[in-house]
mmCIF file as Biopython writes it, N, C-alpha, C and O atoms, coordinates in Angstrom:
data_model
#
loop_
_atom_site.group_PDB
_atom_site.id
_atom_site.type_symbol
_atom_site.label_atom_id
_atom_site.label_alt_id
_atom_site.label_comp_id
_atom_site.label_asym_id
_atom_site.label_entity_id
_atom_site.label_seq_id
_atom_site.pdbx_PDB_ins_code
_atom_site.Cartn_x
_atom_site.Cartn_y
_atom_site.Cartn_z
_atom_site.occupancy
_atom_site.B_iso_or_equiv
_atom_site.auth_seq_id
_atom_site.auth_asym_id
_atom_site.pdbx_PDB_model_num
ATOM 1   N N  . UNK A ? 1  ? -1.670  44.314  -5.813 1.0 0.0 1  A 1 
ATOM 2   C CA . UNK A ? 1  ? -2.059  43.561  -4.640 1.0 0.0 1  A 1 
ATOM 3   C C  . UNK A ? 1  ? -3.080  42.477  -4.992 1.0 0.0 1  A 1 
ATOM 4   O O  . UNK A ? 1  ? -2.890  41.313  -4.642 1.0 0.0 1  A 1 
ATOM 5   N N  . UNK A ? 2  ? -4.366  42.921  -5.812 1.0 0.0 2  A 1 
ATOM 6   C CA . UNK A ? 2  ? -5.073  41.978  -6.544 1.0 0.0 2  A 1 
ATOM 7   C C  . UNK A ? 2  ? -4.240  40.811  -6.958 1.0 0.0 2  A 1 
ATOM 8   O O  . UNK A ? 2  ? -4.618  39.696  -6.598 1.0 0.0 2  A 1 
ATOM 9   N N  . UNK A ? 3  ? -2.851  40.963  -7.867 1.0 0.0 3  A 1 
ATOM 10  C CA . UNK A ? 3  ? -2.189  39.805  -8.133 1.0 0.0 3  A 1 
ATOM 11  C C  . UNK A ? 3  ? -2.093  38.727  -7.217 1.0 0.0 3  A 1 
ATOM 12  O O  . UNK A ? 3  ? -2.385  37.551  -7.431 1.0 0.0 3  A 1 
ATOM 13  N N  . UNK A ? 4  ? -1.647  39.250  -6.153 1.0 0.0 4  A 1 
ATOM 14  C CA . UNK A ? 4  ? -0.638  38.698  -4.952 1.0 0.0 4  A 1 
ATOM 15  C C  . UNK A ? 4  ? -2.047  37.625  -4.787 1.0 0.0 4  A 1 
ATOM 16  O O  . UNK A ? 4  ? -2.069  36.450  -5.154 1.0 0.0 4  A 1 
ATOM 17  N N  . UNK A ? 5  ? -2.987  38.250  -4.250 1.0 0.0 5  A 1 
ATOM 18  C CA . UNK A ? 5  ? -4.076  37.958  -3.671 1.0 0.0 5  A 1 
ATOM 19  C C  . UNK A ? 5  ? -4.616  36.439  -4.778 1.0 0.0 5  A 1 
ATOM 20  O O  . UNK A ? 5  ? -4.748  35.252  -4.479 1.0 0.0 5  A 1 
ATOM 21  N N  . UNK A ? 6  ? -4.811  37.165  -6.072 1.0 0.0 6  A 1 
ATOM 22  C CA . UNK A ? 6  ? -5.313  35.572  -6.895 1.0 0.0 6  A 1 
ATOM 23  C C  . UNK A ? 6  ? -4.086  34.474  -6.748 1.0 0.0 6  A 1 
ATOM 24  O O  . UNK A ? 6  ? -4.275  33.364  -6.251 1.0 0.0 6  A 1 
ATOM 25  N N  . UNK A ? 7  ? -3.139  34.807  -7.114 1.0 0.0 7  A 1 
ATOM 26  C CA . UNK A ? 7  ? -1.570  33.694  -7.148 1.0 0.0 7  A 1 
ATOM 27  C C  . UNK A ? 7  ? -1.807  33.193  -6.102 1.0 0.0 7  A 1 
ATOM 28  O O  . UNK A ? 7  ? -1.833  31.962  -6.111 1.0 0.0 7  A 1 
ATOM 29  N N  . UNK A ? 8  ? -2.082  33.914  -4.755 1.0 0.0 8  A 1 
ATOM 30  C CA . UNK A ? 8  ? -2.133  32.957  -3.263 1.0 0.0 8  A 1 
ATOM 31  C C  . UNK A ? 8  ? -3.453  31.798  -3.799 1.0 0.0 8  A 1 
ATOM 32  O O  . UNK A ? 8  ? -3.379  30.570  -3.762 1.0 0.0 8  A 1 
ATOM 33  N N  . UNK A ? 9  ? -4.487  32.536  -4.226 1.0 0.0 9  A 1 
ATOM 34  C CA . UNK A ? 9  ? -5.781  31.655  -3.832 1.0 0.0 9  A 1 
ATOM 35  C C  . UNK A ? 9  ? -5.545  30.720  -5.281 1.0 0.0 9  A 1 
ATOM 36  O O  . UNK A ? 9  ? -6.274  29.728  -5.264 1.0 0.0 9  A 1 
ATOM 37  N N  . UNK A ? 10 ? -4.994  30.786  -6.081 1.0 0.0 10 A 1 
ATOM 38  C CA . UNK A ? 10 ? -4.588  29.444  -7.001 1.0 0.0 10 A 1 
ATOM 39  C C  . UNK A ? 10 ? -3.934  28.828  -6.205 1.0 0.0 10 A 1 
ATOM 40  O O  . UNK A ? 10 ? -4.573  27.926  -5.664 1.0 0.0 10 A 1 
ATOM 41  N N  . UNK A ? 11 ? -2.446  28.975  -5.753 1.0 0.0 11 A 1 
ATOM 42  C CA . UNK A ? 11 ? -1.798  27.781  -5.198 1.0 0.0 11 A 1 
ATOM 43  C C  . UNK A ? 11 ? -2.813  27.540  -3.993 1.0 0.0 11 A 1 
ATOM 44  O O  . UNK A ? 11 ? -3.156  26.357  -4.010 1.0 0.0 11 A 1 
ATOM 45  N N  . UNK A ? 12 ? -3.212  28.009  -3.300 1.0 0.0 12 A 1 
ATOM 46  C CA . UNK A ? 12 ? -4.037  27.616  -1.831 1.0 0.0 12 A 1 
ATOM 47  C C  . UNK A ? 12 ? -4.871  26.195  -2.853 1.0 0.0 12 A 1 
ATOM 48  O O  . UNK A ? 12 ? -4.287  25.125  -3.026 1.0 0.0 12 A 1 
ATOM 49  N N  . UNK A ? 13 ? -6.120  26.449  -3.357 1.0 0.0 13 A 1 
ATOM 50  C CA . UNK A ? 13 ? -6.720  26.139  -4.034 1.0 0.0 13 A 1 
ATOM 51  C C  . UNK A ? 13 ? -5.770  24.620  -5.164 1.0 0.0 13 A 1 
ATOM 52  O O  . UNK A ? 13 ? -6.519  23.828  -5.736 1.0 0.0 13 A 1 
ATOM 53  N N  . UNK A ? 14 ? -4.548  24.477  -5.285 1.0 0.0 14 A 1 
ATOM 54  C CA . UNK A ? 14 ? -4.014  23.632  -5.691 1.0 0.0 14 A 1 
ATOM 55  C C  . UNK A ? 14 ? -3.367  22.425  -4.587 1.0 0.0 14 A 1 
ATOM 56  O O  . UNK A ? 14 ? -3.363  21.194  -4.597 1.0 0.0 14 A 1 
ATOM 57  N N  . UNK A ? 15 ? -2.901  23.343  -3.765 1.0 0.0 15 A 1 
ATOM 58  C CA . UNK A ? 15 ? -2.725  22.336  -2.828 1.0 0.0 15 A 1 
ATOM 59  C C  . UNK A ? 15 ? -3.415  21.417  -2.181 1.0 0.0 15 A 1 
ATOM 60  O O  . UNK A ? 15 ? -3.070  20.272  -1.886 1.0 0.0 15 A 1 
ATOM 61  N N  . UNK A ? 16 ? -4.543  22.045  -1.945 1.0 0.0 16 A 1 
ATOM 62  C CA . UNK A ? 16 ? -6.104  21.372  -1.395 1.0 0.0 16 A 1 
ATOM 63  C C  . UNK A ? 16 ? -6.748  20.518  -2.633 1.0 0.0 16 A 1 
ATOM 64  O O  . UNK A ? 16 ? -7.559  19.671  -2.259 1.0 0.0 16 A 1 
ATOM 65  N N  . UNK A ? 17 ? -6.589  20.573  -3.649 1.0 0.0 17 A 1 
ATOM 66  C CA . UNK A ? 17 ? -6.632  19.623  -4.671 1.0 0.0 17 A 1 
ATOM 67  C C  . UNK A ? 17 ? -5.657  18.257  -5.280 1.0 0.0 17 A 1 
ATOM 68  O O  . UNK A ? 17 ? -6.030  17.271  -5.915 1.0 0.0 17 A 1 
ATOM 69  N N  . UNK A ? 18 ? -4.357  18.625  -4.831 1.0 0.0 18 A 1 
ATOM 70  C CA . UNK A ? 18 ? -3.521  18.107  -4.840 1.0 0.0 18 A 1 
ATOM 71  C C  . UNK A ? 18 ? -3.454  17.101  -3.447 1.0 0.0 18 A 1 
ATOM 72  O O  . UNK A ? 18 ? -2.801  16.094  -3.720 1.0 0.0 18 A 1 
ATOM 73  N N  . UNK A ? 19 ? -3.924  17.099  -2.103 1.0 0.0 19 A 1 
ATOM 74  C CA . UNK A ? 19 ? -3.619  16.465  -1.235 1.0 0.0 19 A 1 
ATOM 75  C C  . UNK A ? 19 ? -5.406  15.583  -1.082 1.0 0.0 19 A 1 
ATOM 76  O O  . UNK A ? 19 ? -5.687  14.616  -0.374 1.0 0.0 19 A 1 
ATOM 77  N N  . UNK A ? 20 ? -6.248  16.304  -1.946 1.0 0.0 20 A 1 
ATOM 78  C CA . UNK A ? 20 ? -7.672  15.366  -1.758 1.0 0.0 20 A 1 
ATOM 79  C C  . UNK A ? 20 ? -7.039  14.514  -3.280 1.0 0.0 20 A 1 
ATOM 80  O O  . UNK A ? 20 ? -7.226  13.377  -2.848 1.0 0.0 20 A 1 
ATOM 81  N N  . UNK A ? 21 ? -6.685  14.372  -4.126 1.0 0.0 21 A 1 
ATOM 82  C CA . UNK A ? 21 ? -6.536  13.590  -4.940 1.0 0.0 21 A 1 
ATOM 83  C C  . UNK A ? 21 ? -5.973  12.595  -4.542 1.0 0.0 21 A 1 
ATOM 84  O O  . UNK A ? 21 ? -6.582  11.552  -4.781 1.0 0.0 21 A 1 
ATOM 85  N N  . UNK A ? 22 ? -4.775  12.475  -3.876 1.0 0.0 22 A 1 
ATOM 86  C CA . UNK A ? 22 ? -4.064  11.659  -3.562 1.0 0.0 22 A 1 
ATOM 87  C C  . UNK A ? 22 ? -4.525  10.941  -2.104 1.0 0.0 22 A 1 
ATOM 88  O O  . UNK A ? 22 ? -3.843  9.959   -1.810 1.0 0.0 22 A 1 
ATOM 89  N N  . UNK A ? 23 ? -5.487  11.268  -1.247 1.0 0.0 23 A 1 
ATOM 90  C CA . UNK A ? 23 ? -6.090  10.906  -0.543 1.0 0.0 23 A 1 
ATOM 91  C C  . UNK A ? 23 ? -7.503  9.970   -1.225 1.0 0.0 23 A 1 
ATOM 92  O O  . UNK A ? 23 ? -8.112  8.989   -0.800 1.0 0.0 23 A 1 
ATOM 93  N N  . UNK A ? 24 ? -7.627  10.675  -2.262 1.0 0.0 24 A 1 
ATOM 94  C CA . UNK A ? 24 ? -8.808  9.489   -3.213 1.0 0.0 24 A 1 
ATOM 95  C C  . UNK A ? 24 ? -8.507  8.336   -4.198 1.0 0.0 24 A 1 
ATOM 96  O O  . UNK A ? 24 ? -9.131  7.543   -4.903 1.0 0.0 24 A 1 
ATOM 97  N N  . UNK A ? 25 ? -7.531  8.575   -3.958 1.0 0.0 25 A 1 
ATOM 98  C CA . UNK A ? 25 ? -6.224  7.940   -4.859 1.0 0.0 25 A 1 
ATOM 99  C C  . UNK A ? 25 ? -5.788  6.558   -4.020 1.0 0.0 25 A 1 
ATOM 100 O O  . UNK A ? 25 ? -5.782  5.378   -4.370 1.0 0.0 25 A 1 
ATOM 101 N N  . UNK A ? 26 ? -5.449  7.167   -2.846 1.0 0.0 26 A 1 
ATOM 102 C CA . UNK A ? 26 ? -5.066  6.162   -2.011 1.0 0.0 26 A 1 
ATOM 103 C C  . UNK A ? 26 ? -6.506  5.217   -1.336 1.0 0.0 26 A 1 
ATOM 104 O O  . UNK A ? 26 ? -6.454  3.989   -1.263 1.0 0.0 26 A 1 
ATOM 105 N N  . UNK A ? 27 ? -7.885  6.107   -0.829 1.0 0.0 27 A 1 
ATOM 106 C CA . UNK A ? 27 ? -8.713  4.969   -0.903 1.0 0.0 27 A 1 
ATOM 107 C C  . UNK A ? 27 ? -8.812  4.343   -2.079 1.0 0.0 27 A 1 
ATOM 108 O O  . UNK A ? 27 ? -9.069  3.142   -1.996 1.0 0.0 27 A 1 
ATOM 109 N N  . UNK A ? 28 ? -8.675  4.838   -3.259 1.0 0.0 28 A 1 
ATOM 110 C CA . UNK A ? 28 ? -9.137  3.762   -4.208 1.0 0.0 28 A 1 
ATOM 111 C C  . UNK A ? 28 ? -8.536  2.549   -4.235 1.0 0.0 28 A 1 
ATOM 112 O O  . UNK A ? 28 ? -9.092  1.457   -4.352 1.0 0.0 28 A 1 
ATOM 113 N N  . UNK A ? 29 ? -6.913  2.871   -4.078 1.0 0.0 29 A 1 
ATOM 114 C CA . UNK A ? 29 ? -5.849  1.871   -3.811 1.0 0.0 29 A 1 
ATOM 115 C C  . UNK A ? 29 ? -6.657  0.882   -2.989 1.0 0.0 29 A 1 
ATOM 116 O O  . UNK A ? 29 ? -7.157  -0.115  -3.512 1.0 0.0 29 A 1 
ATOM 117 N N  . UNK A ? 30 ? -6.799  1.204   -1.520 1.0 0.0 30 A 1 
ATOM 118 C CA . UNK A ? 30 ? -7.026  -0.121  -0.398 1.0 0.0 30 A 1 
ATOM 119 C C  . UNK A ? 30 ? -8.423  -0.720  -1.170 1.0 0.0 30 A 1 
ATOM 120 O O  . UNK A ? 30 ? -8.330  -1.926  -1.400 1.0 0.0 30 A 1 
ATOM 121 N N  . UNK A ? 31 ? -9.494  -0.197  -1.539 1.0 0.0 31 A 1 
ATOM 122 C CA . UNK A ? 31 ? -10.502 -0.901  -1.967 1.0 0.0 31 A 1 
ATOM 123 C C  . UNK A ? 31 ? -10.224 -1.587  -2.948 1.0 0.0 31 A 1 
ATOM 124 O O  . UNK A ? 31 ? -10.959 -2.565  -2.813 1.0 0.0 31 A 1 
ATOM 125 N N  . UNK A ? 32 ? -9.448  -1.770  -4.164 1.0 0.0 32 A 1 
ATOM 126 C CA . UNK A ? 32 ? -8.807  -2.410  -5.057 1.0 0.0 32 A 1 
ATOM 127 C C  . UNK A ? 32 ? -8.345  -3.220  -4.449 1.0 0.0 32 A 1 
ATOM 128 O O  . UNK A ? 32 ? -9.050  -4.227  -4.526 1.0 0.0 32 A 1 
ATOM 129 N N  . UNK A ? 33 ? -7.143  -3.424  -3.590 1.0 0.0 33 A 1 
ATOM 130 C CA . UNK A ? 33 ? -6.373  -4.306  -3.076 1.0 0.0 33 A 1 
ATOM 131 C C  . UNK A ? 33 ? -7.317  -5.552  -2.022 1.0 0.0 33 A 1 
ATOM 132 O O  . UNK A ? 33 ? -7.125  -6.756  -1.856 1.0 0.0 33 A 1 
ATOM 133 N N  . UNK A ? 34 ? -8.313  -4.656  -1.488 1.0 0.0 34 A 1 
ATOM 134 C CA . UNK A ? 34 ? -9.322  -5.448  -0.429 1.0 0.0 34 A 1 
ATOM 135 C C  . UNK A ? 34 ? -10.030 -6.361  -1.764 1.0 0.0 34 A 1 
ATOM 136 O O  . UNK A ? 34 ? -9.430  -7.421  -1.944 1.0 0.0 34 A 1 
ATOM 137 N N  . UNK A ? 35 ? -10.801 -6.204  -2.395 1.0 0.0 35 A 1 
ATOM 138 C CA . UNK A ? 35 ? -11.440 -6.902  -3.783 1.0 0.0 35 A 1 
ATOM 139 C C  . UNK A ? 35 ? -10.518 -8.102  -4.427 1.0 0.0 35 A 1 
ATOM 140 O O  . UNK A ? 35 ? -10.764 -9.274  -4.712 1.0 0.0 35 A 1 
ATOM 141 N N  . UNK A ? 36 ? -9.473  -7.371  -4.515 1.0 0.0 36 A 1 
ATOM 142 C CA . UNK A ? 36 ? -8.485  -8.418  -5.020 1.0 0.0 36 A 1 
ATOM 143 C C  . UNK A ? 36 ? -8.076  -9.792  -4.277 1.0 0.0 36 A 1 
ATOM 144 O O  . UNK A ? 36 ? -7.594  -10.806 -4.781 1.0 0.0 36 A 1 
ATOM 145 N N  . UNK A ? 37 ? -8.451  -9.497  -2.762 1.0 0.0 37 A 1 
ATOM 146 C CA . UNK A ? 37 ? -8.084  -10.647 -1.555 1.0 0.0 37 A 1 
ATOM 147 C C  . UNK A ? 37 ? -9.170  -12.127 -2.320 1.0 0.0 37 A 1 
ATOM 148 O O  . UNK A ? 37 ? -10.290 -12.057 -2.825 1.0 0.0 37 A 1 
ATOM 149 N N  . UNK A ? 38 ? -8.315  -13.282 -2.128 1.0 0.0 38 A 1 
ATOM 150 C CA . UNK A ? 38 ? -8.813  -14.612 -2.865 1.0 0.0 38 A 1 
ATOM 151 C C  . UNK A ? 38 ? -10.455 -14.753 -1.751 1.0 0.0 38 A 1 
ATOM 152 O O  . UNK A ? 38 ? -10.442 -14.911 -0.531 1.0 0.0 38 A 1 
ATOM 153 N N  . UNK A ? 39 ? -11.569 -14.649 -2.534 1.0 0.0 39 A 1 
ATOM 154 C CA . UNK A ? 39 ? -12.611 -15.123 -1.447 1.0 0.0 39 A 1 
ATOM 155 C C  . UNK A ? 39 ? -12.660 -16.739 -0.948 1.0 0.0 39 A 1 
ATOM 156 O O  . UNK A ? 39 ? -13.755 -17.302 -0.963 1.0 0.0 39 A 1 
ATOM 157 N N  . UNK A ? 40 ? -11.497 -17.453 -0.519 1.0 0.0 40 A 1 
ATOM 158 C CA . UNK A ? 40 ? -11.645 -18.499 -0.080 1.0 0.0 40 A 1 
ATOM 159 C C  . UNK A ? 40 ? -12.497 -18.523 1.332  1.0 0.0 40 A 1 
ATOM 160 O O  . UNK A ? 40 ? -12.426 -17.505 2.021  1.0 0.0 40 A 1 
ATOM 161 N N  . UNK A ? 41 ? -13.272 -19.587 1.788  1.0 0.0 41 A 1 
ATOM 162 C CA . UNK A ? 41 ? -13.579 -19.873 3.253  1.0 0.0 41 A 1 
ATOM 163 C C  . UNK A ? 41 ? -12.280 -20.285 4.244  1.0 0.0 41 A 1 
ATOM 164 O O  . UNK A ? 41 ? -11.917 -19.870 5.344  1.0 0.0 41 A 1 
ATOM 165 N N  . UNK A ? 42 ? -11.965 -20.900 3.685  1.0 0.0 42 A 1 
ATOM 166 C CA . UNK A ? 42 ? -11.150 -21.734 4.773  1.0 0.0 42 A 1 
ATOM 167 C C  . UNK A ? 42 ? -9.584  -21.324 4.510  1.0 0.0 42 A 1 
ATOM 168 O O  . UNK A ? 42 ? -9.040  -21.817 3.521  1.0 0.0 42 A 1 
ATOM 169 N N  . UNK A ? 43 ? -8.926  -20.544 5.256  1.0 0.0 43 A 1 
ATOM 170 C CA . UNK A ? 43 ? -7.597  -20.011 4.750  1.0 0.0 43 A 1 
ATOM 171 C C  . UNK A ? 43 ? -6.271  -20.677 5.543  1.0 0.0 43 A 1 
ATOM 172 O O  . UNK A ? 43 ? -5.972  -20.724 6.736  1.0 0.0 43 A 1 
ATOM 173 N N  . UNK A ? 44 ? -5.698  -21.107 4.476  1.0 0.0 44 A 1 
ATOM 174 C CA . UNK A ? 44 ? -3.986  -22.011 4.886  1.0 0.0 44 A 1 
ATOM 175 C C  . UNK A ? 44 ? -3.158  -21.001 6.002  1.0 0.0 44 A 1 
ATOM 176 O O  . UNK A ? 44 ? -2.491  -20.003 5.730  1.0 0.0 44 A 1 
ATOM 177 N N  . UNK A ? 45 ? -3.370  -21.473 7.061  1.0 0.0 45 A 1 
ATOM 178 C CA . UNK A ? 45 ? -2.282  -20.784 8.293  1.0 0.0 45 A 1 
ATOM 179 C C  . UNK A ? 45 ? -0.662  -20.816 7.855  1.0 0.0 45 A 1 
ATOM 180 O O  . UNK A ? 45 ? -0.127  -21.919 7.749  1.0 0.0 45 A 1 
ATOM 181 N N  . UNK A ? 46 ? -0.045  -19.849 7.654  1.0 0.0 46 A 1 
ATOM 182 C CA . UNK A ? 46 ? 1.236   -19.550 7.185  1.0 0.0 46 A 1 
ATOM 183 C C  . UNK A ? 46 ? 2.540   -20.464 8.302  1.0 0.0 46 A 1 
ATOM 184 O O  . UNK A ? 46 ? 2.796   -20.345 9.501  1.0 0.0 46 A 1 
ATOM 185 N N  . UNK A ? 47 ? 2.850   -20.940 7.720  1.0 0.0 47 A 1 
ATOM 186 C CA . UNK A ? 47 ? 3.933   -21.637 8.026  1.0 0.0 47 A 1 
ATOM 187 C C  . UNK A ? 47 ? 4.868   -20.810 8.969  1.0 0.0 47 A 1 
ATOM 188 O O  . UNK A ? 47 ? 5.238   -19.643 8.842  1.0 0.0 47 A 1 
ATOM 189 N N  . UNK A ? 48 ? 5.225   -21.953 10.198 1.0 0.0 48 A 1 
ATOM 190 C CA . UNK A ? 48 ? 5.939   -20.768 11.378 1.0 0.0 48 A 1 
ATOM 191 C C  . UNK A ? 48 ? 7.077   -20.174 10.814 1.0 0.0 48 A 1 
ATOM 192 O O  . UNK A ? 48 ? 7.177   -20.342 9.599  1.0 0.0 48 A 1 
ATOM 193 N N  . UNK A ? 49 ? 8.131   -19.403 11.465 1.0 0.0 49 A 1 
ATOM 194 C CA . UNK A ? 49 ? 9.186   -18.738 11.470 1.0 0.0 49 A 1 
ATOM 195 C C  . UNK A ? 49 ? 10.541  -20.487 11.663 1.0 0.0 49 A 1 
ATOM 196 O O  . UNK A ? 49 ? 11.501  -20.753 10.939 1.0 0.0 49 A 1 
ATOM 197 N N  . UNK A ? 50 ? 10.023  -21.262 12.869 1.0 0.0 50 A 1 
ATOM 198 C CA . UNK A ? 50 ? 10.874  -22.497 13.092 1.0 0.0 50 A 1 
ATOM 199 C C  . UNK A ? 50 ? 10.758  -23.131 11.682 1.0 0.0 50 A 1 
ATOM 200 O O  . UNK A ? 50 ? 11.688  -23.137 10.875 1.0 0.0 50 A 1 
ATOM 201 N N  . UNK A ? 51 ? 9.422   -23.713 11.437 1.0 0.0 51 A 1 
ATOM 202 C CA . UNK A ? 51 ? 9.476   -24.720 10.320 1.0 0.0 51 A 1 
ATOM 203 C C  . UNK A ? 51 ? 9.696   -23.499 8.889  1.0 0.0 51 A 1 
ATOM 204 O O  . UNK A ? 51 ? 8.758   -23.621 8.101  1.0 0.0 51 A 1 
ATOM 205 N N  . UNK A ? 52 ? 10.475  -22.670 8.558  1.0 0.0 52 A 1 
ATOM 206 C CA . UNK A ? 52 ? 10.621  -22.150 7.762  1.0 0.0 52 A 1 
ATOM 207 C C  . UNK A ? 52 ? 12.430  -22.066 7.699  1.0 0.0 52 A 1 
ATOM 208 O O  . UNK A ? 52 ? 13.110  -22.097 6.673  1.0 0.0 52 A 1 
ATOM 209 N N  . UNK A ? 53 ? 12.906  -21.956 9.074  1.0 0.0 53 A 1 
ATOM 210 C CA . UNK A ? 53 ? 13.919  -21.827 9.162  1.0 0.0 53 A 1 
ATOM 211 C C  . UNK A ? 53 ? 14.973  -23.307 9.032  1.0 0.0 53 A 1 
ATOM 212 O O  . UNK A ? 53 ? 16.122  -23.552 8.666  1.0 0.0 53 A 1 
ATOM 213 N N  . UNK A ? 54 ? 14.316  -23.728 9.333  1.0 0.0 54 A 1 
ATOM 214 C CA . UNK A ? 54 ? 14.391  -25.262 9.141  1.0 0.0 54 A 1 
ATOM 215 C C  . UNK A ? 54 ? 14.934  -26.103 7.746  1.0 0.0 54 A 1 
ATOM 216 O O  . UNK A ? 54 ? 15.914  -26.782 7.441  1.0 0.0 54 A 1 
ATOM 217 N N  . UNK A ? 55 ? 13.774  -25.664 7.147  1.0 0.0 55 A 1 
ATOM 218 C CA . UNK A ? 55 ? 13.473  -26.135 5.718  1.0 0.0 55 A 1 
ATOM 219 C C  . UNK A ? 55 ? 14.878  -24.889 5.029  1.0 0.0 55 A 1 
ATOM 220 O O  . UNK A ? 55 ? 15.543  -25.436 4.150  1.0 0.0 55 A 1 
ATOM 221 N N  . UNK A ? 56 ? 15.217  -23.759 5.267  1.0 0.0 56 A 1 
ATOM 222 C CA . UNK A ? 56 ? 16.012  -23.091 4.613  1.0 0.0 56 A 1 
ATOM 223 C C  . UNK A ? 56 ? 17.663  -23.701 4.789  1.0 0.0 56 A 1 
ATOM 224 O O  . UNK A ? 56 ? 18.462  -23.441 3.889  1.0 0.0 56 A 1 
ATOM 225 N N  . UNK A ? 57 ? 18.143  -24.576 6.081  1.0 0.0 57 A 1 
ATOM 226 C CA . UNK A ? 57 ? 18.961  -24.496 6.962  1.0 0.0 57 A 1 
ATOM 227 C C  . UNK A ? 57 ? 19.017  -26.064 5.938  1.0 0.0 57 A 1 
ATOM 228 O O  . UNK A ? 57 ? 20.019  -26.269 5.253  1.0 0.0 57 A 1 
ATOM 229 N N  . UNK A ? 58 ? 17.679  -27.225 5.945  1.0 0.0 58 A 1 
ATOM 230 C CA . UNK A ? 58 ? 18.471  -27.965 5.060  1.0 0.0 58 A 1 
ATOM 231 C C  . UNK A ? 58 ? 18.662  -28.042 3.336  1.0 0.0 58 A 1 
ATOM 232 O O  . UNK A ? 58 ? 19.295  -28.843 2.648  1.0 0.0 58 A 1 
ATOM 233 N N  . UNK A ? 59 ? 18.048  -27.162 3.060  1.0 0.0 59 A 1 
ATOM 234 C CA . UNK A ? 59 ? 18.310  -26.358 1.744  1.0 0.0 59 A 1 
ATOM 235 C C  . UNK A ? 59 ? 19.631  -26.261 1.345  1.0 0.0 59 A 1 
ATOM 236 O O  . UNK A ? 59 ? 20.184  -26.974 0.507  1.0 0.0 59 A 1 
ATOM 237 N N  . UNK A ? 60 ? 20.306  -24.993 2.226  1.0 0.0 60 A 1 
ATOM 238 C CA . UNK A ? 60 ? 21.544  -24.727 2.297  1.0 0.0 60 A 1 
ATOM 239 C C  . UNK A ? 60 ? 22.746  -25.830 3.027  1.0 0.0 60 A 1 
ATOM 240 O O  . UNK A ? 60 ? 23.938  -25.592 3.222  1.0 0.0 60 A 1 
ATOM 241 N N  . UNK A ? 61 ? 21.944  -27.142 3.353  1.0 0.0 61 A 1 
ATOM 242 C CA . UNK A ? 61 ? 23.230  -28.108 3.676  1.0 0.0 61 A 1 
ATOM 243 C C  . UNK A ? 61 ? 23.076  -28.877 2.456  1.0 0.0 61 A 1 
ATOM 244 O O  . UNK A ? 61 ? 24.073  -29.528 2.144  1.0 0.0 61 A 1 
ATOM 245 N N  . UNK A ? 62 ? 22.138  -28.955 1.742  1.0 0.0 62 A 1 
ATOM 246 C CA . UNK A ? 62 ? 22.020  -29.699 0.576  1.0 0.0 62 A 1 
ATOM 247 C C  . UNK A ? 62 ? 23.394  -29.090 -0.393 1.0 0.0 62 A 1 
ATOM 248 O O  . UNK A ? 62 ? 24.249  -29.785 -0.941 1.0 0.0 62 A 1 
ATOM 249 N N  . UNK A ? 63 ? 23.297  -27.676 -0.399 1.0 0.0 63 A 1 
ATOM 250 C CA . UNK A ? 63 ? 23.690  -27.085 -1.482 1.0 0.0 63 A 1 
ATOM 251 C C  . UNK A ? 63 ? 25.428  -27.379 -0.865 1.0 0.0 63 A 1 
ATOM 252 O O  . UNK A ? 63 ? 26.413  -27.280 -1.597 1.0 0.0 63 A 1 
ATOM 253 N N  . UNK A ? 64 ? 25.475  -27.681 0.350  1.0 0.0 64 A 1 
ATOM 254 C CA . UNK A ? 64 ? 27.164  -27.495 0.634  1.0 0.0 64 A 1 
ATOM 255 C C  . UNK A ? 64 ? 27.874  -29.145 0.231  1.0 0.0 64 A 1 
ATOM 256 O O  . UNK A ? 64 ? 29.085  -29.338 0.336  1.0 0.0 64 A 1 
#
């Protein structure tokens, strides 16, 4: 019964290690990725969905 009892409290004990790792894992991720963002001031507004569709539409009449 002793067995039963340690085997549970290893895996218990692994799982709870296994799901904080990957939870420290993953903040480390976003703080990496946040650091990595360009520190510009003044940031280029992304081009609409129209003037994108646009520019693709005479792309592809070029190519015909």
């Amino acid at each position: 019964m002793d067995t039963f009892i340690g085997f549970a409290a290893v895996v218990m004990v692994s799982i709870v290690a296994l799901f904080s790792a990957l939870a420290l894992q993953s903040l480390l991720l976003r703080a990496t990725l946040a650091l990595m963002q360009p520190a510009s001031i003044q940031r280029v507004p992304a081009p609409s969905l129209a003037h994108g569709t646009r520019m693709a539409a005479r792309a592809f009449a070029k190519a015909r």
